[in-house]
Steps between C-alpha positions, in 0.01 A plus 500: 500500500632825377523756797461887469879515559570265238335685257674828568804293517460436105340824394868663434596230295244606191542850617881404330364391184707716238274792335491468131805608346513737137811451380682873379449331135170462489467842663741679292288321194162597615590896578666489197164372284276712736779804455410408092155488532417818676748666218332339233145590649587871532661490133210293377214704645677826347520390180147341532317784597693734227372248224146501617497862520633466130208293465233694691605782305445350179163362580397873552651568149234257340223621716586828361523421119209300511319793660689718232383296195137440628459883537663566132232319398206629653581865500419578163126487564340837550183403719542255772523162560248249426548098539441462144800747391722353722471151358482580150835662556682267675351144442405526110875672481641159601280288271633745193853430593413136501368522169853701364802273405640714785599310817264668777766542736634792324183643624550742810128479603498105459829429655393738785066317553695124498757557806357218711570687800324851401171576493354783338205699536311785365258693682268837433527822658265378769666204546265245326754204376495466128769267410706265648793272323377212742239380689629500818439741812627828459624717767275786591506792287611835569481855340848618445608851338883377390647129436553333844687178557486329863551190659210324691438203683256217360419128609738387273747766634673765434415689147506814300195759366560756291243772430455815235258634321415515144504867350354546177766703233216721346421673855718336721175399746470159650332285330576162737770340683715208485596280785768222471516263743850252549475237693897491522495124388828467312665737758415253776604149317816685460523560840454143633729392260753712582468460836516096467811554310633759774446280760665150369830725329505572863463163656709400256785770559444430906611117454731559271699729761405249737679201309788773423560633840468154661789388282725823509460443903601144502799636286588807753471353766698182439769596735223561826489113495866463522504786759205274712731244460763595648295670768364181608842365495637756685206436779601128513850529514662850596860437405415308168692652183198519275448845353216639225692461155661868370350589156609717298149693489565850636170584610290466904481171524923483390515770793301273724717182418795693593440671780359138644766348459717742666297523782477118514874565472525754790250253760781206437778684587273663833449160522887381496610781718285415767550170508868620495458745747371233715723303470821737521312648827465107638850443491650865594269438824565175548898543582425762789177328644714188491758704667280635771366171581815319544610769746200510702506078506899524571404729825219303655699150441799668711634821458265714692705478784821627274515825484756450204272341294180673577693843415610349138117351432332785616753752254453182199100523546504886557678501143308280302167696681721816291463361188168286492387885606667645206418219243110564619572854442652461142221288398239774639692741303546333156097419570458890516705512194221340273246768637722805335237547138222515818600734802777722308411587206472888498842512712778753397882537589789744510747227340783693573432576809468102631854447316670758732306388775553147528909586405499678769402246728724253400816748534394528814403155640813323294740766648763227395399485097579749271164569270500741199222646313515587147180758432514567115121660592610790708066582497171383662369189306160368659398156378156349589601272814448489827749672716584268754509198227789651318705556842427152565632342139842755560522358855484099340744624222737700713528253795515196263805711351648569869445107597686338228808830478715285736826563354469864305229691712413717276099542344460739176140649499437613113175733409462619139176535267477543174184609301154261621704333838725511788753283593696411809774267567665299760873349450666321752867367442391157699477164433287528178227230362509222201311455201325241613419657868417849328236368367317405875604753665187698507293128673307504757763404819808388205863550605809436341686405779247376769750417741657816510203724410310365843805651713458834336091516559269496306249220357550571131141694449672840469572508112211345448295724660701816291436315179099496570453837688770679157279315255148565690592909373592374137837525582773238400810340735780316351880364613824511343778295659784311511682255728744640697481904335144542705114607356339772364097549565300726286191584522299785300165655584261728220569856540186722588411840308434766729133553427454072489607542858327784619202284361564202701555722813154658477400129459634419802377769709171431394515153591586589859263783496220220404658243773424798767130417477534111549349472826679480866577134558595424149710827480676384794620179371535632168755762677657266746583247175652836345622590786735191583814412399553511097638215360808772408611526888508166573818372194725456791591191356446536137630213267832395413626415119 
């Protein structure tokens, strides 16, 4: 027995039933054939109602000549009207064209009496009916004092009567009327055919685009199965080396192959440097946790009571606590790194000014080191970084230079520009770096010499962090070296016009004139992140080569 729960229970699984699915073929198809039939419906009905007014217009022609020829018959008599006039000049005038060897069509007056669709009739000045070409119903008469042609509505529809009166030439008085009556027949066959013929052209022209779009689709958008493809690939298997095929088409959909593929591209290699940043951080914090533990386990076996020991495994743990600290601290800041296109976009520096700065420094804290600076700029040059990130990628540079200057201690500091960027250089006369090590330098926690590089400080993060903070601002690092003559790091920033940085400036100041409305608690936190230490205080153990 089915309970009340069980039926809820399987309402959600037809609720999952997929909804019909219109694939973009069929829709580009049928917009296409509607687009095509609304075009051909506006063209058609233009040109349709311009040929029946044609039409309409000439149907009002023959009412007129028939009107026309009836009168040039009748207005020779001098007295008016009588039923007896009227048909002997109009009825026995057909039978004596009959009798001629001449073809009675040439006749005006006979041509005008057969139209099937007109009827004509003659009436008296007071409007007593004397002749009529048919015997069917005539419309009701009316005195006129000119020709008049109108349109009028009938059982059968929509017709024309035309009116005038007949003037006699002796004294120009009226001696009876004429009334012509068109029943539009002709006018309106043409119109249904016309419109029969409108409407299957256009039928016809809507699946014809139909059957032409739906195959011009399928052709276009060949390569949106290969890209669904390797979507769904991509979905099963995130580090599989299937990629939509490049063709040569330069058009949106070549744009779209492209750019997925490089961003297919860019998610692998996230994904490989996280799993290598997991891994390098594993085993850097595996040798001082090991470290720790071994001296806490040493001193609860036995040497708590030795002072000796206890001194040497409280300095060993103290020390590793150091550097797990800074290791945590380089990773927090090479995190920060990623968020530069985000939080500091708008920011503006004095170039020149951080150069003398941070040489300035180092004279002073390397008292021992002799540091020269070449300044070929001799002028303020403002670049669009953030302040305290260029002090810190001079402090990794510059320190990296005093760590491995063992033998000459001596650090050249080079600043030059030239027309679009500025450049500054660090040479150091130390160890220098291989090929193959030059290469690596700039990986996450890679040293050349790990051995020795863990005596100096430093966990290997500090290039790495320069490299992503110098190319966050467009900028570009490299190395030139050689082992045993000592390296050479470059690294070159855009130069900013004067008005592009007044620009970015006002940017900025509106930014933090908007973030003064944000409200208390938020502002707070907002500030005390700000607030705390940047990521450009805390290099004081930036990387080694």
């Amino acid at each position: 027995m089915r309970t009340p729960e069980s039926s809820l229970a399987e309402e959600p699984v037809e609720a999952k039933k997929k909804p019909f699915r219109f694939s973009l073929k069929w829709k580009w198809a049928l917009s296409t054939a509607g687009a095509v039939l609304i075009i051909f419906t506006v063209i058609a009905l233009l040109i349709f109602n311009s040929f029946m007014t044609v039409l309409l217009q000439q149907e009002r022609t023959h009412v007129g000549d028939t009107m026309n020829v009836v009168v040039e018959k009748l207005n020779t008599q001098k007295q008016e009207l009588t039923g007896q006039t009227v048909d002997n000049l109009l009825r026995p005038r057909v039978a004596a064209i009959l009798g001629k060897k001449t073809t009675p069509y040439n006749s005006a007056i006979v041509t005008s009496l057969a139209r099937d669709s007109q009827t004509v009739a003659v009436y008296d000045p007071a409007g007593a009916l004397l002749f009529t070409s048919r015997g069917a119903n005539v419309a009701t008469f009316k005195p006129v004092n000119k020709q008049q042609i109108r349109t009028q509505q009938t059982k059968q529809g929509s017709g024309l009567i035309g009116r005038t009166p007949i003037r006699s030439k002796q004294n120009d008085q009226i001696i009876g009327y004429v009334q012509v009556d068109d029943n539009l027949q002709d006018y309106h066959e043409t119109q249904t055919r016309l419109l029969q013929v409108v409407i299957v052209l256009g039928l016809m022209a809507a699946l014809a685009a139909a059957i032409l779009s739906y195959i011009l689709a399928s052709f276009l958008l060949r390569p949106m199965d290969a890209i669904r493809d390797t979507i769904h690939a991509v979905r099963d298997d995130p580090q599989t080396d299937e990629r939509v095929p490049v063709s040569k088409r330069n058009d949106e959909l070549g744009d779209l192959t492209a750019l997925l593929n490089d961003m297919i591209d860019t998610t692998q290699r996230y994904i490989d440097q996280q799993q290598q940043f997991v891994e390098d951080v594993s085993h850097e914090l595996r040798t001082p946790v090991a470290i720790i533990q071994g001296h806490m386990e040493m001193l609860d076996r036995w040497g708590k009571d030795d002072p000796e020991v206890l001194d040497e495994s409280i300095k060993a743990s103290l020390q590793e606590t150091k550097r797990m600290k800074s290791l945590v601290q380089e990773m927090l800041d090479l995190q920060r790194a990623e968020q530069i296109e985000v939080t500091f976009t708008n920011d503006v520096t004095d170039v020149s000014e951080v150069v003398t700065q941070v040489y300035d420094n180092f004279k002073m804290i390397h008292p021992d080191y002799v540091f020269i600076l070449d300044d070929d700029v001799h002028q303020s040059i403002q670049a669009q970084i953030y302040r305290n990130h260029l002090e810190q990628i001079l402090i990794i540079l510059l320190d990296n230079a005093v760590k491995y200057s063992t033998t000459r201690k001596e650090v050249h500091l080079t600043y030059e520009q030239d027309s679009r960027n500025v450049e500054i250089a660090v040479q150091d006369f130390g160890e220098g770096i291989s090929q193959a090590n030059r290469d690596r330098v700039f990986n996450r926690f890679y040293r050349v010499d790990k051995a020795r590089s863990r005596t100096k400080g430093g966990n290997g993060l500090g290039l790495a962090i320069a490299k992503r903070l110098i190319e966050g601002y467009h900028g570009s690092i490299t190395i030139e070296s050689a082992v045993g003559h000592g390296s050479v790091f470059r690294i070159s920033l855009p130069i900013l016009s004067k008005e592009a940085a007044d620009r970015l400036i006002k940017k900025k100041q509106q930014a933090q004139a908007a973030n003064n409305d944000i409200p208390g608690l938020l502002k707070s936190q907002l500030l005390e992140d700000d607030s705390g230490e940047d990521p450009a205080t805390k290099s004081e153990t930036p990387d080694d080569h």
